[in-house]
N, C-alpha and C positions, 0 to 999 in steps of 0.2 A: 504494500500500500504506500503511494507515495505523500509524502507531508507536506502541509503548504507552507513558505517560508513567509515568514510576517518580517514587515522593513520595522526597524529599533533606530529613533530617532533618540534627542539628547530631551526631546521632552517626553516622549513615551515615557522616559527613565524616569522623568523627573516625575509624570501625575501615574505612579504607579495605579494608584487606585480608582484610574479609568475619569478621574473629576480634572477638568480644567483648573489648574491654581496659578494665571497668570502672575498677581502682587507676588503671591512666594516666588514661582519661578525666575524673577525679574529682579529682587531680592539673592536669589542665591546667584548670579548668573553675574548683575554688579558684583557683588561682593568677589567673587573670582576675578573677576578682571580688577577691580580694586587691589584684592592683592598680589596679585601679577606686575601690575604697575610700582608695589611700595617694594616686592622685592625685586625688580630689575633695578631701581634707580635708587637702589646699596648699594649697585657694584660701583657708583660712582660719587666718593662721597663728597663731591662739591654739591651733587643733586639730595642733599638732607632736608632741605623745607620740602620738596617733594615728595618724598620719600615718607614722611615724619606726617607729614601733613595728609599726604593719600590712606596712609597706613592707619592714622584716626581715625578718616572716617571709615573706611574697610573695617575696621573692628566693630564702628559704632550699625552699620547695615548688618554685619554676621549675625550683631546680636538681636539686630530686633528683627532680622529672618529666623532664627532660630526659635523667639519666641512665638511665631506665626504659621511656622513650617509646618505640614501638613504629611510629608511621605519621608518616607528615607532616604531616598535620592537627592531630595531638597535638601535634608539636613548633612548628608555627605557631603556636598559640593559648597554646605556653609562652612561645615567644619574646615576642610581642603582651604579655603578664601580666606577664613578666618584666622586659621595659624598662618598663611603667608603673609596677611596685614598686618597679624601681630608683629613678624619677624621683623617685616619692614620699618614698623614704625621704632622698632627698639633700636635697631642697627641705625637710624636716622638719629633718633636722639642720643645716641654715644658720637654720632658724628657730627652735631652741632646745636639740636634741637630743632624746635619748634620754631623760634623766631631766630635764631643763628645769628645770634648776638645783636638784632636792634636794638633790642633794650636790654642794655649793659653793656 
């Protein structure tokens, strides 16, 4: 008997449970590129307000996807976003901070 192959998209993944959940999907989705953005621009540490400053809000979207998230998938792809925002933002403020010396 032959099987039918069903196409597996990144949102299939995301609304396992067969429900539409664009806000979470959209939520987990920044928050990825969020923290893709705080950890690439570590490897250059003149880019720290960047870095420091993407990497805030990347933490601040994980968490209030997290509190909203609705499937596994969701909360997989926060978690993933959310430790690379955090990364970012910490390797940003050992390299100069948040405001990188305006004030002071």
């Amino acid at each position: 008997m032959a099987q039918a192959r069903t196409q597996r998209s990144l949102l299939s993944l995301l609304n396992s449970d067969g429900k539409d959940h664009p806000v979470e999907n959209t939520f987990a989705i920044v928050t990825m590129v969020l923290g893709a953005i705080a950890i690439f621009t570590t490897l250059s540490p003149s880019l720290h307000l960047v870095s420091s400053w993407v990497g805030l809000i990347g933490i601040g979207t994980g968490l209030w996807g997290q509190f909203i998230s609705s499937t596994t998938g969701e909360r997989f792809l926060l978690i993933i976003g959310l430790g690379a925002a955090s990364v970012g933002f910490y390797l940003g403020l050992a390299h100069g901070g948040l405001f990188g010396g305006v004030f002071g």
